[in-house]
N, C-alpha and C positions, 0 to 999 in steps of 0.2 A: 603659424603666425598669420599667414593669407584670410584663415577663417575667422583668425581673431579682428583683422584689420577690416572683415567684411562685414561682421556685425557692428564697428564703430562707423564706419558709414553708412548702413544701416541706418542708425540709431542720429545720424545726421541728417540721411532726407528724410526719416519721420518726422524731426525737430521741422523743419523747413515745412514740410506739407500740413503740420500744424500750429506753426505762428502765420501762414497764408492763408490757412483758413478753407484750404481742400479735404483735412479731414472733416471737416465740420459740413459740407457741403455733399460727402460719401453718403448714400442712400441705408437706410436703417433694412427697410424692407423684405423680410426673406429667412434674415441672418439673425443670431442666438442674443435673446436681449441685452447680453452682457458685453455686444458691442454696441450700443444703444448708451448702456451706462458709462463705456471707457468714453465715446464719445462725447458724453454731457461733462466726464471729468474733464475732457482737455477743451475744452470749447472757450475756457478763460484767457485760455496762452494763447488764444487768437489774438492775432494785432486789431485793435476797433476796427480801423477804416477797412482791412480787408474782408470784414462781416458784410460790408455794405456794397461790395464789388460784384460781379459778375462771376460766375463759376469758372467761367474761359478767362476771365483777367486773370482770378485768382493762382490758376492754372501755371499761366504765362509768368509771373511773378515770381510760382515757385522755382519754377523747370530755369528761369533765369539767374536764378541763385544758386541753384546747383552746378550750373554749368554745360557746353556744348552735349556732353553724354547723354545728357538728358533731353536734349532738344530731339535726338536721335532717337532715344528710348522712346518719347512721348509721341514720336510721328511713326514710329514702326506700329504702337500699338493702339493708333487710328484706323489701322488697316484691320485693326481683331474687335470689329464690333462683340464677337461671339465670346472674347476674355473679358472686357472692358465696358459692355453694355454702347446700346448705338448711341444716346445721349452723350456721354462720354468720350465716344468716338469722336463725335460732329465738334466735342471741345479741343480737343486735342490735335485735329486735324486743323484746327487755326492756329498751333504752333507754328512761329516765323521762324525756318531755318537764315536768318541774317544774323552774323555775328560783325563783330570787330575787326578791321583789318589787322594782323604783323605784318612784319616793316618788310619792306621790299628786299632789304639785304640777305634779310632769312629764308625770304624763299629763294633766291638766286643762289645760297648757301646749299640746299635743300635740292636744288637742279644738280648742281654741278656735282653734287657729294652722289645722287641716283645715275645720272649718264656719263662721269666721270670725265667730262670736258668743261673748257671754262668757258662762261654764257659769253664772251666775246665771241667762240666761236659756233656758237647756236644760234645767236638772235644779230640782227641789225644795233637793232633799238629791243627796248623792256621797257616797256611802262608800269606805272604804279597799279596797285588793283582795282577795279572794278565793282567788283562783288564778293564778298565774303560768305560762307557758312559757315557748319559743325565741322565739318573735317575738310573743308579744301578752300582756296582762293582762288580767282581768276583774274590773271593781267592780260593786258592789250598787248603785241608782241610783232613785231616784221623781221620779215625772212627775206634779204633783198627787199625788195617793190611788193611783197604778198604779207598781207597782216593776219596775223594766227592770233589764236585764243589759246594761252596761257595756264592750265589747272594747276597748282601746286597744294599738298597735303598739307593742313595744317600741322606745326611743330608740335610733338607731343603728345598727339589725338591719339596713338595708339595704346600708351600706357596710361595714360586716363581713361580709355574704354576701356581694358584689358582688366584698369581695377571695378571700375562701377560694377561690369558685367558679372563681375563676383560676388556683390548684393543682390543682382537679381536673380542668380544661382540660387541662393540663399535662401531669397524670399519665394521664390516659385516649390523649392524642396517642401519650406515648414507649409505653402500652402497645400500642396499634395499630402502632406503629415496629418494636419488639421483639420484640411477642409474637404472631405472626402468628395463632394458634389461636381466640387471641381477638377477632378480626375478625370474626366470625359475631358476637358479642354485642355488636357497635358500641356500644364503653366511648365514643363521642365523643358519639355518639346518645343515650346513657344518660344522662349530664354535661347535653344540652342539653336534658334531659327536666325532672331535676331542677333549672335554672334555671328554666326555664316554669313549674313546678310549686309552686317556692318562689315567685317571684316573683309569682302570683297570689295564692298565701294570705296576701303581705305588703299588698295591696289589698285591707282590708273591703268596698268596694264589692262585688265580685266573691262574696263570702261570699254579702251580702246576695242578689246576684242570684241565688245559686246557693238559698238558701233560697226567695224567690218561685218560682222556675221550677218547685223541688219542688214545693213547695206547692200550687200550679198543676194538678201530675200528680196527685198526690195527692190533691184535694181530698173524693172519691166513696169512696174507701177507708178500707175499715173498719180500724179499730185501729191508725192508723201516723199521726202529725202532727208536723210542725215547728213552732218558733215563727216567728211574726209578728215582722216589721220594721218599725217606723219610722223612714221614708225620710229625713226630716225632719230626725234626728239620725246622719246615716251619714255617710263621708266616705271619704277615702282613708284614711285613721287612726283610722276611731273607726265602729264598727256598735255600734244601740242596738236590744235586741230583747228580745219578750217574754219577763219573768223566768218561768222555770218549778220548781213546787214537784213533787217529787216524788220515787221513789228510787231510788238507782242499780241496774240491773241487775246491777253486781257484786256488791250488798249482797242473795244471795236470803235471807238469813236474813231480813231485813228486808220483803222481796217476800210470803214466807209469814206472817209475821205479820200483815202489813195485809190479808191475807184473798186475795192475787190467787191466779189461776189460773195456774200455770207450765207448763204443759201446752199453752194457750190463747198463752202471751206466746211460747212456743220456736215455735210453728206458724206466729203471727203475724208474728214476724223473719223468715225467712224467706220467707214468701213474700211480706211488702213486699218484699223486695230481690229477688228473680225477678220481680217484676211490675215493679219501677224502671228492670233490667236487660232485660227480654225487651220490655217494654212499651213503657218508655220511651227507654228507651237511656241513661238519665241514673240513675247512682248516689253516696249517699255511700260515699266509698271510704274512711272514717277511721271502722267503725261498732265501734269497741271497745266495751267494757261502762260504760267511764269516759264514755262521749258517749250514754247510750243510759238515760233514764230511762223512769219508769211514775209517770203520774200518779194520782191518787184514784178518775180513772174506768176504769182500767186500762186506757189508751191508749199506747203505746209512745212517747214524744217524741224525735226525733233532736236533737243538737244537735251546733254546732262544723261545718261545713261546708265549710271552706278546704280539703278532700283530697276533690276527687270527680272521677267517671267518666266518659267516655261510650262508647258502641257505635254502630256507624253497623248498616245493616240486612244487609250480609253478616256482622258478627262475631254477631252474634245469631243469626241463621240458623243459623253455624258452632256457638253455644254448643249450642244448643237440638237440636240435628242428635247433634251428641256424644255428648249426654247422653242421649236416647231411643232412641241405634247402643248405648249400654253396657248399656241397660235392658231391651232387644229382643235383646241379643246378636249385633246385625247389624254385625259389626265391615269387614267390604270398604267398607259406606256410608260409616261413620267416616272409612274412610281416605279415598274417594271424596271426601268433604265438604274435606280438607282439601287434597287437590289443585284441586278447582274454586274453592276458596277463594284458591289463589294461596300458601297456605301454604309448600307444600313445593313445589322444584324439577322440573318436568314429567317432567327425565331419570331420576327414582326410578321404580322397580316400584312400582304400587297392590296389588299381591298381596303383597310382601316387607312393604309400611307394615301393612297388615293383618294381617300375621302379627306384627309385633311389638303392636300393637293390642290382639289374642287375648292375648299372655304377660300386658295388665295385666290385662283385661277375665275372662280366666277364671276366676282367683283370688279375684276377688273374690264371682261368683254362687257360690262354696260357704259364704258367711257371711250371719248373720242378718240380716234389713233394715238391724234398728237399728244395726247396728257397722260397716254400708257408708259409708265418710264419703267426701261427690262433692267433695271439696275434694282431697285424698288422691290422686282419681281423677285431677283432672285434673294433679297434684303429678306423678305419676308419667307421665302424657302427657306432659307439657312434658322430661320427663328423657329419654323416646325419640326426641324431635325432633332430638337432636345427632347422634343418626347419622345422621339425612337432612337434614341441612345445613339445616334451618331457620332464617329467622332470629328475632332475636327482635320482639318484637309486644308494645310495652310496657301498649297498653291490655289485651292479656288476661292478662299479669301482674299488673297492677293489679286483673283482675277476681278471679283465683285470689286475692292474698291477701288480699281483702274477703271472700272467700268462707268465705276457713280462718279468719277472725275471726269472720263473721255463722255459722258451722257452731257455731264452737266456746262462743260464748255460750250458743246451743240446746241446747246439750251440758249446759252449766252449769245451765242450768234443768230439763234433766229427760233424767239419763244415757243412758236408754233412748228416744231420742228418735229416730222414722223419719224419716230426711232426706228417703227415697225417694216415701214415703204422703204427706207432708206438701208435698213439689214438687211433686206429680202434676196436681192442680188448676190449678196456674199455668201450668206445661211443658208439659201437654197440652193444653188450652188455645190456648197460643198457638200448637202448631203446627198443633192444626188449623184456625186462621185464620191462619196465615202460609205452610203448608207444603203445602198444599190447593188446589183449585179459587181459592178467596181470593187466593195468591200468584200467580195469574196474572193476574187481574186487577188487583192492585196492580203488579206488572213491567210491564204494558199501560202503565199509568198512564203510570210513571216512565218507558217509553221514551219513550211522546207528549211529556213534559215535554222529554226529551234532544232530541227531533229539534225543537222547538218554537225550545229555546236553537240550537241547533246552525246554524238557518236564518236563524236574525236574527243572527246571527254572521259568515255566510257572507260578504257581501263584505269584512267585514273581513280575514276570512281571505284571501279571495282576494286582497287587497292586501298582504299580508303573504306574503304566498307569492311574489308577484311580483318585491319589491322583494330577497325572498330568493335568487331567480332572475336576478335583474340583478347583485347584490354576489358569487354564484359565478362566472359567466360574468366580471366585472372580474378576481378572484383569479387566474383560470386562465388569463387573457391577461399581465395584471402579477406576479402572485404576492403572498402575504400578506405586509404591511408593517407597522411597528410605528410610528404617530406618534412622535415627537423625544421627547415628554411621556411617553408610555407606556413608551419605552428605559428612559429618565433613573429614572422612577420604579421601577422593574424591579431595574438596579443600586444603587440607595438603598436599597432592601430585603433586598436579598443582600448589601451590606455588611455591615446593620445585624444583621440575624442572625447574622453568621458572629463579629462585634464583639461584639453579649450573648453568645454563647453562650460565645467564649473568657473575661468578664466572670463567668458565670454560675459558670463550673467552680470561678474563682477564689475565690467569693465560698461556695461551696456546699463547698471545702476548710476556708477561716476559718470558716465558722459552724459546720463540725463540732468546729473545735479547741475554739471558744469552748464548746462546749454543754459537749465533755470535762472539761475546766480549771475550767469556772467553774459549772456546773450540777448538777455531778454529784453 
């Protein structure tokens, strides 16, 4: 019944994305004429006026009628230029996560039911909210004489994601069925990206942890701070953390008036985030202007945590290797790095990747520092990997558009702004302690560790090896047999499929009539 319920909502944000007027607006380009023609069929069931709208209104209009799920879906796959094309992305990345506030009582419901005391004795005072999204609210809140910031989950967010996310199950499967091309961008892998992904930011715990752990990294570093947690008041539903006064880095009219240096805040962004990323391995991946205050001591505060990163120590390697082959001009390395990386398939020329390498890499040393944007750089990397059958690599999509966010802030504060001067500290830096004399000694390390695990391992292995050598040698005398249980359950299954899906067709013809007849 899950799969039948999945294709009637289905069959409802199709209705939605074509009375808005988004299918009508999907590029023909590429793709088998016969969605050229479904296209021209439904282009009637557009509503007029949203013919005459902007691709991103029409957008916005949809994803609002669907509901907060979709705010979520549509921001997650801003970050997958490589599913969604970059046009596409840049629309979708203007989705507004602001929603509607619930009533104060619900979230107080919602604390006490997570930390199992009553908010008389958590808070002073509870103010009303602040700010709403897709899945959480924020109230103003005092502890004693210390005012906290308030997160509470919104009511219900899970089981409304829990269903969507089974349409796009759905629809990522028939598109790997269908659409063979798009097998290299594993739409199923992408789906179960954005499950993990939502489903952690819907666990403040998780926030909180990710703030400590920052915090943590950060503690010796100049001009970047999170707030503080108290643990005390955190749950699966409810993180309670230091309120911070300060003002938005969107607001520079406001940054110039209080006297800060913008010049100092744009050098300072980024290179926290090259030292979080090269350094640590662990970044905020959600660092819009909307999350990213200056307090009175002109400290940079991050906040909002629920969208971050990690690198393990080859993607680091890979960024840091990249980005010094563009700046050096030494594009064979480039491409070198990204075959020992496992990137690209062994059977490509390093000499053909390298030449396409050069086409982005040349273009860009005849421009002035400041107008070289490495976000851009690697924009346009990612777009030559389809000819050499890459696949995708969702953590360093996640790092690119953290990147073209934290670029484009620094932008904002000060147009003329060297991304290249300004990373060199960090970037250089770290390769010549990772990429050096240094890096051998750290591989030393990690393989002593490997061979160390590897040995106390060993007789397990070898009993597993064994036992794997006794059950072929059975196979090959008897042959592979299916227990009674495993049959049975086999045909239960191929029934039951072949049953929804004649159910599905059914139900997915009625609910188009109904949308016609009675929606329209």
């Amino acid at each position: 019944m899950s799969t039948i319920g999945a294709y009637f909502r289905l069959v409802r944000v199709g209705w939605v994305l074509v009375r808005e007027g988004v299918v009508s607006a999907l590029p023909s380009q590429g793709l088998p004429p016969s969605v050229g023609l479904i296209k021209s069929l439904l282009q009637p069931l557009a509503r007029n006026h949203s013919l005459k709208q902007a691709r991103s209104e029409r957008l916005t209009r949809a994803v609002d009628r669907l509901g907060p799920s979709y705010v979520k879906i549509g921001q997650f796959l801003a970050t997958r230029p490589d599913v969604v094309g970059v046009d596409w992305a840049v629309d979708l990345a203007l989705l507004q996560d602001r929603m509607a506030y619930f009533p104060t009582e619900t979230a107080k419901a919602a604390i006490e039911g997570s930390l199992g005391r009553p908010i008389s004795d958590l808070y002073s005072s509870f103010g009303e909210p602040i700010a709403a999204a897709s899945i959480a609210q924020v109230h103003p809140c005092m502890i004693g004489d210390r005012k906290v910031a308030v997160k509470v989950v919104r009511p219900g967010v899970r089981q409304r994601f829990a269903h969507d996310i089974e349409s796009m199950y759905l629809l990522s499967r028939m598109q790997e069925r269908f659409v063979p091309s798009s097998r290299r961008l594993r739409p199923v892998e992408v789906t179960r990206t954005l499950e993990q992904t939502t489903k952690v930011e819907m666990d403040l715990r998780l926030e909180a942890a990710a703030l400590s752990e920052i915090a943590e990294n950060i503690k010796d570093d100049p001009g970047f701070r999170v707030p503080s947690v108290d643990w005390e008041r955190t749950g699966r539903d409810v993180v309670t953390m230091e309120w911070i006064d300060g003002i938005k880095m969107s607001d520079v009219g406001a940054l110039q008036a209080a006297g800060h240096d913008l010049e100092r805040l744009a050098e300072v962004l980024i290179q926290s985030f090259l030292r979080h990323t090269l350094r640590d391995g662990f970044f905020h991946a959600d660092m819009h202007p909307g999350n990213l205050f200056v307090d009175k001591t002109g400290t940079i505060v991050a906040v909002d945590m629920g969208i971050v990163g990690r690198l393990g120590k080859k993607e680091r390697r890979f960024l840091a290797e990249i980005l010094y082959g563009f700046i050096t001009r030494d594009y064979t390395r480039v491409a070198e790095v990204h075959f020992e990386a496992g990137y690209v398939p062994a059977h490509h020329d390093v000499s053909s990747f390298a030449q396409a390498i050069r086409a982005i890499g040349e273009p860009i040393h005849g421009q002035p520092a400041e107008t070289i944007s490495m976000a851009r750089l690697l924009a346009l990397l990612f777009e030559v990997t389809d000819l050499f059958e890459m696949q995708t690599r969702p953590e360093l999509i996640l790092l690119q558009k953290t990147m073209v966010v934290v670029e484009g802030v620094s932008r904002m504060l000060n147009p003329r702004f060297n991304m290249w001067k300004a990373s060199e500290p960090v970037v250089g830096d770290w390769i010549r302690s990772n990429l050096g004399p240094k890096r051998l000694v750290s591989d030393l390390k990690d393989g002593l560790k490997a061979m160390v695990k590897l040995a106390e391992a060993a007789p397990e292995i070898a009993a597993k090896t064994e036992r794997f050598h006794e059950e072929l040698i059975h196979m090959s005398e008897h042959g592979l047999r299916f227990d009674p249980e495993t049959a049975e359950a086999i045909g239960r299954s191929e029934a039951r499929h072949s049953r929804s899906g004649r159910i599905a067709l059914w139900i997915i013809a009625l609910s188009l009539l109904y949308f016609v007849f009675t929606l329209g």
